[in-house]
C-alpha positions in Angstrom: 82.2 168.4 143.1 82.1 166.4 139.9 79.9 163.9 137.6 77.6 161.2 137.9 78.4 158.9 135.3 77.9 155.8 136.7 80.7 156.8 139.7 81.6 159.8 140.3 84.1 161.7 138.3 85.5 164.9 139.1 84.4 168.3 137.7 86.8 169.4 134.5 85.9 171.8 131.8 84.9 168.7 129.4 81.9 167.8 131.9 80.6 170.5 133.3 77.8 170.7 130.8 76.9 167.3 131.1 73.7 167.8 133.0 74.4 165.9 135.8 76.4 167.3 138.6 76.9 165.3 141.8 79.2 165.4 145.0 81.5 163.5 146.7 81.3 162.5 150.2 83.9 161.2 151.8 83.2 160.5 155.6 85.1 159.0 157.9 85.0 157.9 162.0 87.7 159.6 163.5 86.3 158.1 166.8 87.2 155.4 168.9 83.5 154.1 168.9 81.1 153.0 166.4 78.8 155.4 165.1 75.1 155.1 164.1 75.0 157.4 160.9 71.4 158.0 159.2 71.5 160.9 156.8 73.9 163.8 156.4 73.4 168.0 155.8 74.9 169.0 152.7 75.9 172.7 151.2 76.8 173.2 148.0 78.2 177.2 147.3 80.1 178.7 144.2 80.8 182.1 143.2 80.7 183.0 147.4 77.2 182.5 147.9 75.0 179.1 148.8 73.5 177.7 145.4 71.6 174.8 147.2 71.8 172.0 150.2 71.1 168.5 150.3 70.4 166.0 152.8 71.0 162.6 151.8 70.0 159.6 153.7 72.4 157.1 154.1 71.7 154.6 156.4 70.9 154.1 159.9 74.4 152.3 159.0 77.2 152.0 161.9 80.4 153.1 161.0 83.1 151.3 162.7 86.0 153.1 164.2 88.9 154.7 161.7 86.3 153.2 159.1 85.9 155.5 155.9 82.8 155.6 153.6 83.4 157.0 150.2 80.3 157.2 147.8 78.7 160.1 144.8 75.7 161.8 145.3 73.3 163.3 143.1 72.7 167.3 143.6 69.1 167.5 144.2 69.0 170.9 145.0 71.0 173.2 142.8 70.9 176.4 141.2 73.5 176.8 138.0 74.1 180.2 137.8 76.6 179.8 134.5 79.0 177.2 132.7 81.2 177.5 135.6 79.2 177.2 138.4 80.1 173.6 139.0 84.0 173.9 138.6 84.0 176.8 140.9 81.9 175.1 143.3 82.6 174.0 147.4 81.1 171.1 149.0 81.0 170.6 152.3 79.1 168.2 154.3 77.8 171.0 157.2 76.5 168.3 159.7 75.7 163.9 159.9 73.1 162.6 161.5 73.7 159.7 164.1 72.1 158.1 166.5 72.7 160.6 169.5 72.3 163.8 167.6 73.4 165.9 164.9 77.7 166.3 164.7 79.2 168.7 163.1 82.3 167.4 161.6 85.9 168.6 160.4 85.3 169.8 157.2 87.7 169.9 154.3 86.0 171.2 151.4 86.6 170.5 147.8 87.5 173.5 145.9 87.1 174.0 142.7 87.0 170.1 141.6 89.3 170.1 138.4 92.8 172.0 139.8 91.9 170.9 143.2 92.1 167.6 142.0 95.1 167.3 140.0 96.9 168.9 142.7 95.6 166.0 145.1 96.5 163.6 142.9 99.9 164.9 142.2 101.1 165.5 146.0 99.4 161.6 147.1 101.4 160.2 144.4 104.9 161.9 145.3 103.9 161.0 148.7 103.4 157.2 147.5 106.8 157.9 145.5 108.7 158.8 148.0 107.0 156.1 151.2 107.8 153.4 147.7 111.8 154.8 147.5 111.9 154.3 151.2 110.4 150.7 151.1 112.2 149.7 148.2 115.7 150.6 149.5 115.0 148.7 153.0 113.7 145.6 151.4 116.9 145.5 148.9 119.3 145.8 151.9 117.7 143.0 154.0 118.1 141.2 150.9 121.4 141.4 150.3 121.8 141.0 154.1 120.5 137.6 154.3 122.9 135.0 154.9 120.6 132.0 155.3 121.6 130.1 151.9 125.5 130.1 152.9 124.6 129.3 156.3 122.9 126.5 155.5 125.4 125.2 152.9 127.8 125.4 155.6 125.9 123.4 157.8 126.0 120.7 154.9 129.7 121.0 154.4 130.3 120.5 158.2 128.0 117.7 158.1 129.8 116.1 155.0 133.2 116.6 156.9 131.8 115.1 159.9 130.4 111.5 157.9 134.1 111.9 156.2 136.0 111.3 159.0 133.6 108.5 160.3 134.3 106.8 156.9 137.9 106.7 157.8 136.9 105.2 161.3 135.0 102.6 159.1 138.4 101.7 157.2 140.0 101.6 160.2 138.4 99.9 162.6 137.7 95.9 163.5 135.1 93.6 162.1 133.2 93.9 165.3 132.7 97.5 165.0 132.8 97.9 161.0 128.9 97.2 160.9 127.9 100.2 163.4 130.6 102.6 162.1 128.7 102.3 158.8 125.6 103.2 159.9 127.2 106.5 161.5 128.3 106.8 158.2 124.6 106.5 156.9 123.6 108.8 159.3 125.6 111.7 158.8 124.4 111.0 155.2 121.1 111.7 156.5 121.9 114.5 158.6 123.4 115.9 154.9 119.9 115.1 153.3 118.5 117.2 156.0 120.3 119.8 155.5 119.5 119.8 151.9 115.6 120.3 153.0 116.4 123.1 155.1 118.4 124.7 152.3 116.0 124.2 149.8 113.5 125.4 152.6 115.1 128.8 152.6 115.4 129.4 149.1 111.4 129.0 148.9 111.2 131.3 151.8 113.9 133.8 150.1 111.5 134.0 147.2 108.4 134.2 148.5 109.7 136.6 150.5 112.4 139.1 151.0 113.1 138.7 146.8 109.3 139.5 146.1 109.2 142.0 148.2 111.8 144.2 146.1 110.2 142.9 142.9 106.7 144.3 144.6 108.7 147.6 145.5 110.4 148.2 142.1 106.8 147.7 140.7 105.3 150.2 143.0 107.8 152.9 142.4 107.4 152.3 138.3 103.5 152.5 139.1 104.4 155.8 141.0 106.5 157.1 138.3 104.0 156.5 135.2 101.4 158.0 137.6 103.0 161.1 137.9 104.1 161.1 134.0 100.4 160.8 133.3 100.1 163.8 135.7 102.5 165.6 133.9 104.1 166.2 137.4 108.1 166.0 137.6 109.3 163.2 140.4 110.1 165.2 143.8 112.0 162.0 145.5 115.1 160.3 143.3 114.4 156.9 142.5 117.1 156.4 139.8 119.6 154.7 142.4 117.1 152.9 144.3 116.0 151.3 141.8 118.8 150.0 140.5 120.7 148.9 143.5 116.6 146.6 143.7 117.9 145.1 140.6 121.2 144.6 141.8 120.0 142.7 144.9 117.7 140.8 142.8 120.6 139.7 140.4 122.7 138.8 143.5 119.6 137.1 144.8 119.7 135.1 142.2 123.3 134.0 142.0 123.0 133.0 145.2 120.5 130.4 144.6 122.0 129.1 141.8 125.4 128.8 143.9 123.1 127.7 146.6 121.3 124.9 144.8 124.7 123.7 142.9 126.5 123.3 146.4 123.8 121.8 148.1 122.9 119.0 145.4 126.8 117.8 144.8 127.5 117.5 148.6 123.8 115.7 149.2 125.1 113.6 146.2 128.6 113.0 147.6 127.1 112.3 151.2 125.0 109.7 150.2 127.2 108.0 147.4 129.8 107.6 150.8 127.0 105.9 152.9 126.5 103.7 150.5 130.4 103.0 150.0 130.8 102.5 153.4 128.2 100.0 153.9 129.8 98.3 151.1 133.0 98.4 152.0 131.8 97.1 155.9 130.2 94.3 154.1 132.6 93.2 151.7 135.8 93.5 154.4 134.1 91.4 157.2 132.1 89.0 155.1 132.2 85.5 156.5 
């Protein structure tokens, strides 16, 4: 039970006099079929006794499978039988309408919209707390599990060793073979350079992914903590070290890019300042 003010609101002691009671249905196809709906068989009772029905038309509309429709109706038909009638009130929807006859569904009435409601709210955002806790805590360890930045500065490193010891070859080696044993050279510089892309390629992907992810999760659980503050409800699931081992693997996050991004740039620097050396070198040694 509640308001109509444009949407529905629920019933409290501040709005029960406002003329203009409504209820809320909330109807959804628990079926694995869709569902011609076209109108629905309301009763509205407070105090222990029926004080009016409805029967709404909403449709023919087909409701999908696991679909929900949520939507305020005015109370057409409705005795007041004090101040209170409203906030002590029980809707149920009785029966819908399809297509193939009238069902009667699994009803979970509304009682008494104002405590009824705050105690909703309080146990789906505890609920929401506690699934955000669990979320944020699983996301901050795959975080700080990710090795894919020091595997791929490794992989740069190897590479950089690997067009080091062809530049020695270069030095080494005959006039006849200087020529090709710098353009090995080159290409282990370009084998460096690719490396680079698939480090810098990770580092997007770290952000855009696993590290947002425990930014969205710390930002959920804050949501889910001034939600319940605003309920004046205490938090039933501690979030305290959860959230700050998400700011720890955020700050470590973070460090590793930086250590990431400094690595990968000097060695890409290195590599391709030794191509070039070695090319050089080649022509400058066996220059006719």
């Amino acid at each position: 039970m509640g308001e109509d003010s444009g949407g529905f609101a629920p019933v409290t002691q501040q709005n029960i006099s406002d003329g203009d009671p409504a209820y809320q249905v909330v109807l959804n196809n628990g079926t694995s079929s869709p569902v011609t709906v076209s109108g629905l068989s309301v009763t509205v009772m407070a105090f222990g006794g029926t004080i009016g029905d409805d029967n709404p038309s909403v449709g023919p509309a087909l409701m999908e499978p696991g679909e929900t429709w949520n939507f305020p109706v005015d109370i057409t038909q409705g005795t007041e039988v004090s101040d209170n009638t409203y906030l002590n009130s029980t809707c149920a929807v009785t029966s819908v309408t399809t297509a193939t006859g009238p069902v009667t569904p699994a009803v979970v009435p509304m009682q008494n919209g104002e405590q009824n409601t705050h105690d909703q709210d309080v146990q789906h955002a505890q609920q929401s707390l506690a699934q955000d806790v669990t979320a944020l805590e699983n996301d901050s360890t795959t975080l700080n599990d990710d090795k894919s930045l020091s595997g791929a500065v490794s992989s740069m490193q190897t590479d950089y060793v690997q067009e080091q010891q062809e530049w020695q070859t270069v030095q080494s080696d005959s006039c006849d073979s200087m020529g090709g044993d710098a353009d090995t050279v080159g290409g282990d510089a370009d084998s460096v350079g690719g490396d680079l892309d698939t480090l810098q390629g990770d580092v997007s992907y770290l952000k855009s992914g696993e590290i947002q992810a425990v930014q969205t999760g710390l930002s959920n659980v804050q949501n889910d903590l001034s939600t319940l503050q605003g309920l004046g409800a205490a938090p039933a699931t501690n979030s305290s070290t959860v959230i700050a081992a998400g700011k720890e693997a955020l700050a470590s996050a973070q460090s590793a890019i930086n250590w990431a991004d400094g690595q990968g740039n000097t060695i890409n620097s290195e590599a391709q300042q030794l191509a070039t050396t070695a090319t050089n070198y080649a022509n400058s040694h066996c220059d006719s």
